[in-house]
C-alpha positions as CSV (number, residue, x, y, z in Angstrom):
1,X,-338.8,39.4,-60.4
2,X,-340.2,42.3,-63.0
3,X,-341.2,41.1,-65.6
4,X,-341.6,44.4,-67.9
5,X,-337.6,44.7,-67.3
6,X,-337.4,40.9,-68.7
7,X,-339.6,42.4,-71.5
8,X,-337.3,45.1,-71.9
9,X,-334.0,43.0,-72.0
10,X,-335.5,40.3,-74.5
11,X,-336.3,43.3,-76.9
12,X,-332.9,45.1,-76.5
13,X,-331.5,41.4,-77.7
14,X,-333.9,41.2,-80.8
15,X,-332.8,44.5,-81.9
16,X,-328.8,43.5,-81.8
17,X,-328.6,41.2,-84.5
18,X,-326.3,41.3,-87.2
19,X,-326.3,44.0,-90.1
20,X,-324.5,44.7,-93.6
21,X,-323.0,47.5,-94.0
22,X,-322.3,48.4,-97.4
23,X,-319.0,48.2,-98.9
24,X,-316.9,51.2,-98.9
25,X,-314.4,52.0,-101.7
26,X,-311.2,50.6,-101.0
27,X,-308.6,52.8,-100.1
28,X,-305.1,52.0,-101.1
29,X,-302.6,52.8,-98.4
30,X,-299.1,52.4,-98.7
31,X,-296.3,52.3,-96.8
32,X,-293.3,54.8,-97.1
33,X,-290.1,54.9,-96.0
34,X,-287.9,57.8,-95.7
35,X,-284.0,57.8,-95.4
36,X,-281.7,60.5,-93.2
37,X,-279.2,62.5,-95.1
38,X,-276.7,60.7,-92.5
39,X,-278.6,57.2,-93.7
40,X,-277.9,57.4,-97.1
41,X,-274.4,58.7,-97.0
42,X,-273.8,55.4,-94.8
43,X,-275.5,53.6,-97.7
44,X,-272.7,54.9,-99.9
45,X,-270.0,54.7,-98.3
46,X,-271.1,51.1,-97.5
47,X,-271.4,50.1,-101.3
48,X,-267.7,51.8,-101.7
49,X,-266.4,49.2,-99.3
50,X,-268.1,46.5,-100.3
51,X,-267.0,47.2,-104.6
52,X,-263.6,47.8,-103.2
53,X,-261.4,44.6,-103.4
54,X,-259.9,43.5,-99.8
55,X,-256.5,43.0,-100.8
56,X,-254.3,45.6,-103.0
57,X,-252.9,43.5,-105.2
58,X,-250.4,46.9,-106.7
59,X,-249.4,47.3,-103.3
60,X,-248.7,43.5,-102.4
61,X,-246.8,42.7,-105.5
62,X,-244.5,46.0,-105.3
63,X,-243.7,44.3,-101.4
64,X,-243.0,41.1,-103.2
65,X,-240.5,42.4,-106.0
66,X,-238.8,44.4,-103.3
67,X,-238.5,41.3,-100.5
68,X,-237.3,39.5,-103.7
69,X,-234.8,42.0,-104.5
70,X,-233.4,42.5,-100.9
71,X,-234.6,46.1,-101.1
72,X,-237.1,45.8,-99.0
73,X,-236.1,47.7,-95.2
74,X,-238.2,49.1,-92.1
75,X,-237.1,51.3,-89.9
76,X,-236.0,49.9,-86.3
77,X,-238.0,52.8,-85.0
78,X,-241.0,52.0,-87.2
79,X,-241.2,48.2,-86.1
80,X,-240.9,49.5,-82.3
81,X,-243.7,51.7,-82.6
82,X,-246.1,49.1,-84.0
83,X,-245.0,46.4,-82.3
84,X,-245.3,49.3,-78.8
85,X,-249.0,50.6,-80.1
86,X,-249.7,46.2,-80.5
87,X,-249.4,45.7,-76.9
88,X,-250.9,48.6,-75.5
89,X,-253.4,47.9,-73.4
C-alpha cells in the first residue's frame, strides 16, 4: 500500500468541502405563449357557437303556427331523400 497516494487522496477530500457562492440577482423569467392565426380564428368561431342559443326559437314557433294551421307540407321527395341519406351506410 503507498501511502503518499493515501496522503494524496485524504487532501483532495479536505479540499472538497462545501462553499457559498454568492447570490446572484434574480432573473425573472416568464413564460409565453403564442397562438396560430388558425388558433385564434378556432377561438372565435368557438365563442360564436357557444353565445349562439341551441334552439331557434323564430324558426320553431313559425313550424308550430303552421302545424297548427294545417299549412304545414313536405315534399314526398324531400322526406325520401332524408329518410334515403339516414340510412346510408
Amino acid at each position: 500500500m503507498r501511502i503518499d497516494a493515501m496522503n494524496q487522496v485524504s487532501q483532495l477530500y479536505q479540499q472538497t468541502g462545501t462553499k457559498r457562492v454568492a447570490k446572484t440577482a434574480s432573473t425573472s423569467v416568464s413564460d409565453k405563449l403564442e397562438l396560430s392565426q388558425l388558433g385564434r380564428d378556432m377561438q372565435v368561431a368557438k365563442a360564436a357557437v357557444k353565445a349562439s342559443p341551441d334552439v331557434r326559437a323564430d324558426r320553431v314557433a313559425e313550424l308550430k303556427a303552421q302545424v297548427a294551421n294545417g299549412t304545414y307540407s313536405v315534399s314526398d321527395d324531400d322526406l325520401a331523400a332524408k329518410l334515403a341519406g339516414a340510412f346510408a351506410i
